[in-house]
LUMZA-234993 format. One record per residue (C-alpha): x, y, z; residue in one letter. Coordinates in steps of 0.1 Angstrom, whole numbers, plus 5000, padded with zeros to 4 digits. Layout:
% LUMZA-234993
XYZA;...
//
This chain:
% LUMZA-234993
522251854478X;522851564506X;523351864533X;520052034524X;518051744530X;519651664561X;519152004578X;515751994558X;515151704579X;515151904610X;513252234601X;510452224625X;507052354604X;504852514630X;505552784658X;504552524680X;507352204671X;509952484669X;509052594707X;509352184713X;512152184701X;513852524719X;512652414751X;513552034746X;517352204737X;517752324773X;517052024791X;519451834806X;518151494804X;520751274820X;520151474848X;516051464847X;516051044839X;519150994864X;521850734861X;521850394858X;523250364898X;520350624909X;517550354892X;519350094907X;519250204940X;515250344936X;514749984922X;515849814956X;514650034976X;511249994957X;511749594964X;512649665002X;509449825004X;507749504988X;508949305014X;508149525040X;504949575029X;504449195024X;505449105059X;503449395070X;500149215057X;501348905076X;501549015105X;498249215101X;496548895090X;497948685114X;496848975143X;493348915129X;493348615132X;494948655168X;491948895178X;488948645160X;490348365185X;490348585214X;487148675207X;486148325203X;487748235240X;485848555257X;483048475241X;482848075259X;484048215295X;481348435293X;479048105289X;481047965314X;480648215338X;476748265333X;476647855339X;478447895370X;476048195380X;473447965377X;474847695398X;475747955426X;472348095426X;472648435415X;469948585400X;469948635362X;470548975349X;467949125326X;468649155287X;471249425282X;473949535261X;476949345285X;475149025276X;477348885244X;475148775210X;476748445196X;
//
């Protein structure tokens, strides 16, 4: 009587479960989820990425910064150089688009 629940237990009731089942019999899953070194070594290599990533940003945001300064410098020689125009006599340029908007 024990034995006929336990396989009882098991008997799938619809077409569909005992498919499930059929298909889920021919899979090897310690092959599909991969071994314990296999998500070890996906794990740092996930983490190396991180970092790489990480300094990545750095750099980027430090090269922004970088580019916004040398802006900032181009943007007094330019002053500088249209004061020394002035002082040298040349004559001013019309509006254009080489003139720089603070």
């Amino acid at each position: 009587m024990e034995e006929s629940r336990e396989s009882q237990k098991w008997v799938f009731s619809t077409a569909r479960e005992r498919t499930y089942s059929a298909i889920a019999s021919k899979i090897d899953f310690t092959s599909t989820l991969g071994t314990e070194e296999q998500i070890q070594k996906l794990v740092a290599h996930s983490q190396m990425i991180n970092l790489k990533f990480s300094s990545l940003l750095k750099n980027t945001t430090k090269m922004g910064q970088d580019l916004v300064s040398v802006i900032q410098s181009l943007k007094a020689l330019h002053k500088r150089l249209l004061v020394i125009e002035e002082h040298l006599g040349v004559p001013k340029r019309s509006a254009s688009n080489d003139d720089v908007d603070d």
